[in-house]
N, C-alpha and C positions, 0 to 999 in steps of 0.2 A: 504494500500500500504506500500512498505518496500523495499526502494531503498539503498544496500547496497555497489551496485558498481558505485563508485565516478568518475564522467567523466571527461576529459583532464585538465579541467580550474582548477579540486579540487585534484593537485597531489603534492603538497607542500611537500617536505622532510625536517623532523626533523633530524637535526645532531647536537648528544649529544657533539661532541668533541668541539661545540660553547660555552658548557654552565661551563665551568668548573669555570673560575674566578669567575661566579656569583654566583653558587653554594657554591664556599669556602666560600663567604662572608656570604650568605644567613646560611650557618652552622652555622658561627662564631659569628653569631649576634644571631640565633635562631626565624628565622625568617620564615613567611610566604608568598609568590605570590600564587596569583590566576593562573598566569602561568603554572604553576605548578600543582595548583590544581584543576583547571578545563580543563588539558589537551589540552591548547591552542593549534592549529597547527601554530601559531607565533611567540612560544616561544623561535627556534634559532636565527629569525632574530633577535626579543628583546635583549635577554641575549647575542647574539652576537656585539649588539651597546651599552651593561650596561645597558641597558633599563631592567624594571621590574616594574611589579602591585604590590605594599604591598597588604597584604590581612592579615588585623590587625582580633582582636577579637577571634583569635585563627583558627580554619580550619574547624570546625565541626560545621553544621547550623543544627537548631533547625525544618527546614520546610524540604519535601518531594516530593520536582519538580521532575518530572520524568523526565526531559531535562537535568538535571544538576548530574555531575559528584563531586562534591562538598562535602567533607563526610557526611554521617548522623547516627549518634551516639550519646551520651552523651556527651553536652558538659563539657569543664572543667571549673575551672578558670580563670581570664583572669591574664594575665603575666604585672605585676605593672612598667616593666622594658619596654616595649616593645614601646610605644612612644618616648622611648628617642633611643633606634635602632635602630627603623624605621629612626631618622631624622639622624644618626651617618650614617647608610646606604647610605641615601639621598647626604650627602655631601660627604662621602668617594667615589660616585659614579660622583657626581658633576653632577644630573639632573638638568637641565635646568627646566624641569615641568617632574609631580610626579601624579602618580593619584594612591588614598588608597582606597579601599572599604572592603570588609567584609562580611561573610557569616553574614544569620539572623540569633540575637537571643535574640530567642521568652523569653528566659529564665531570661534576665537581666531585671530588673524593669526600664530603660531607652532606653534600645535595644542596650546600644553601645555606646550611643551620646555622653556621656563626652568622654569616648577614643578617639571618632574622635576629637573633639574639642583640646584634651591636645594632640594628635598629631598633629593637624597644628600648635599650638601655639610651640611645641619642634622643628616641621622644620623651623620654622619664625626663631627660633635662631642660630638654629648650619647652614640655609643657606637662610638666607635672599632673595635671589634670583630668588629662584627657585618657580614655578609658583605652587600650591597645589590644585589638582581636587580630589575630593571625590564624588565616588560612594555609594551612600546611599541604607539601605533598608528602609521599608516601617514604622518602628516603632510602626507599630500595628497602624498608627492613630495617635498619642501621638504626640501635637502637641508643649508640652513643650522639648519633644526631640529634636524636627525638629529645635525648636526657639536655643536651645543650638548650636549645629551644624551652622547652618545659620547664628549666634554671632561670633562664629569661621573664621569667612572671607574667605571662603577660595575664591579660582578665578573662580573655576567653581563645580556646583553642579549637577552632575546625580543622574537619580533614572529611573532605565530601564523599560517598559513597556511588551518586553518581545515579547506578540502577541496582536492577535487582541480577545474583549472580549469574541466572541464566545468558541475560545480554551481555555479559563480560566485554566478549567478544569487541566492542565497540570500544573499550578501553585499552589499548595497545601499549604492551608496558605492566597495567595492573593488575593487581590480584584483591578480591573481594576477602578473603581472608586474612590478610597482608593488612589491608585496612583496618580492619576490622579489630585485629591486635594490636594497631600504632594507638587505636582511640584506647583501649582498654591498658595498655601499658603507661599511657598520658595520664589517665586516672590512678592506675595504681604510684607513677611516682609524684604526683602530687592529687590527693581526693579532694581538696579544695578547688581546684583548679575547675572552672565547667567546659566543658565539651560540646561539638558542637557539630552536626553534618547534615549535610543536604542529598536530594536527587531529583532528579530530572521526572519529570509524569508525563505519557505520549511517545516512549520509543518501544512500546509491545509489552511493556509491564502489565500479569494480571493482578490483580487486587491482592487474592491471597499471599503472592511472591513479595507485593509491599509490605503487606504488615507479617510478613515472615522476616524481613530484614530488617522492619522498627523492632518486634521482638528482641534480635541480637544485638541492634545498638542500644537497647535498654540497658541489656547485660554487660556489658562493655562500661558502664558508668553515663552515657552520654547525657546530657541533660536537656540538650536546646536541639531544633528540627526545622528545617524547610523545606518548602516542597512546589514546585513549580514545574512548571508549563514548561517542556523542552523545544522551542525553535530552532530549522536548520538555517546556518548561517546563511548557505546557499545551496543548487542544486548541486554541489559537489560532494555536500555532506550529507550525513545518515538522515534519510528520510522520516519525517513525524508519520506517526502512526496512527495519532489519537489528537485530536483536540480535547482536554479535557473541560469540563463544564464548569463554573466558579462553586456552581450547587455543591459538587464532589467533593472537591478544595475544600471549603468548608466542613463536610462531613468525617471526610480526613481528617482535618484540624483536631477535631472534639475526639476523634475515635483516638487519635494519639494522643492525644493531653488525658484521656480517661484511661491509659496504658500506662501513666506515668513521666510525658514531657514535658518540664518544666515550663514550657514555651516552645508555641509552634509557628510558624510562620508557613501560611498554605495558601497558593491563589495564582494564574496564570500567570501573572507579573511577579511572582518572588524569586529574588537569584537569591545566592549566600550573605550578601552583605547590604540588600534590602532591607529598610528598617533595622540596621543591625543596633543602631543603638537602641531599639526598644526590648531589645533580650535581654532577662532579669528584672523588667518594671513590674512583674506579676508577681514575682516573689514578695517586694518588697511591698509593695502594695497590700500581700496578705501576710506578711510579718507583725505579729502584734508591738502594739506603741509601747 
């Protein structure tokens, strides 16, 4: 199947003339968003609130999702400058919370992890404040990576799941298992730490295979969940299956929060770092005074 024509709920217009202060900045620092680079259909409302994904480790990933719009090339090297950018950005933008992630690569003998580490430690100085979520990849397994990273404090930790194991296959590179121990070794070397993964709804996933793989990230520690609409960047990429219906979304939402997720974010429009800063308002919210 190859559903190209996008129904009523999936007509978001992108209007470039929101994005322009973000763009200067993003020049002027030399910088990277996932926004950007994976063709988010969020990216006016973002860049029209100052809001923005860093998307460190440079823009070119080392694996071959066929979901992902994300370049794939040779990578370069990494820019020795660009943690202390990213946090210059950070404060010049005055985030409140901040979420960094990273194309994979396979190529660095750590995957990344000291960069992420010596960027939360650069945003802890130039903005104390402001709340620091990283999106992690999978570090091949390397679990002295994961412990580097996880030392880094930061407030909340993802690491996407993507789909369910049956489609693997779309993920070139990853292992659904592999995963699935990075989130639960994250929890086991810090339990304060919350956790955090998303997947994609609409590449042939059935129901039961979803909430077969909420079950295991329950187990794993995770605490926070999103769930979104997967769009193909273009006819190059893995075909949508499914549009799903916002009703759905929604009945998702409750059925995982009634399983145990702290906070869910569910709806044709949610990627990982949509609304990020409202994960954890609920807790706090029912925390007694």
């Amino acid at each position: 199947m190859n559903l190209t024509r996008k129904p009523e709920w999936l007509q978001k217009k992108i209007t470039p003339s929101a994005h322009g202060e973000m763009e200067g900045l993003l020049k002027e620092l030399r910088l990277n968003t996932v926004c950007q680079q994976a063709r988010c259909p969020n990216i006016s409302e973002c860049f029209g609130k100052r809001q923005a994904t860093f998307l460190i480790l440079g823009r070119i990933c080392t694996r071959l999702c066929s979901f992902c719009s994300v370049s794939k090339e040779t990578p370069l090297a990494l820019d020795p400058n660009e943690p202390v950018s990213v946090a210059e950005a950070v404060q010049r933008l005055g985030l409140a919370h901040v979420v960094i992630t990273s194309p994979t690569r396979d190529d660095l003998a750590d995957g990344g992890a000291a960069a992420y580490a010596e960027t939360v430690a650069r945003i802890r100085v130039a903005s104390p404040r402001t709340k620091v979520e990283l999106l992690i990849p999978d570090f091949q397994g390397d679990g002295a990576a994961l412990a580097t990273v996880v030392a880094s404090a930061p407030d909340i930790l993802g690491h996407n799941l993507e789909t369910v194991p049956r489609l693997y296959g779309i993920r070139s590179g990853a292992d659904y298992r592999r995963s699935l121990a990075l989130l639960a070794e994250a929890h086991r070397l810090d339990p304060e730490l919350k956790t955090k993964s998303g997947l994609m709804l609409g590449l042939g996933e059935e129901e039961g295979e979803l909430f077969g793989v909420l079950e295991e990230l329950l187990q794993t520690g995770c605490s926070y969940l999103s769930l979104g609409q997967y769009l193909a960047p273009s006819r190059q990429h893995y075909p949508v299956q499914r549009f799903v219906e916002p009703e759905l979304f929604e009945s998702y939402k409750q059925k995982a929060l009634a399983m145990g997720f702290l906070h869910v974010e569910s709806g044709p429009y949610v990627r990982s770092s949509y609304h990020a800063e409202q994960y954890g308002e609920r807790e706090k919210k029912a925390a007694p005074k």
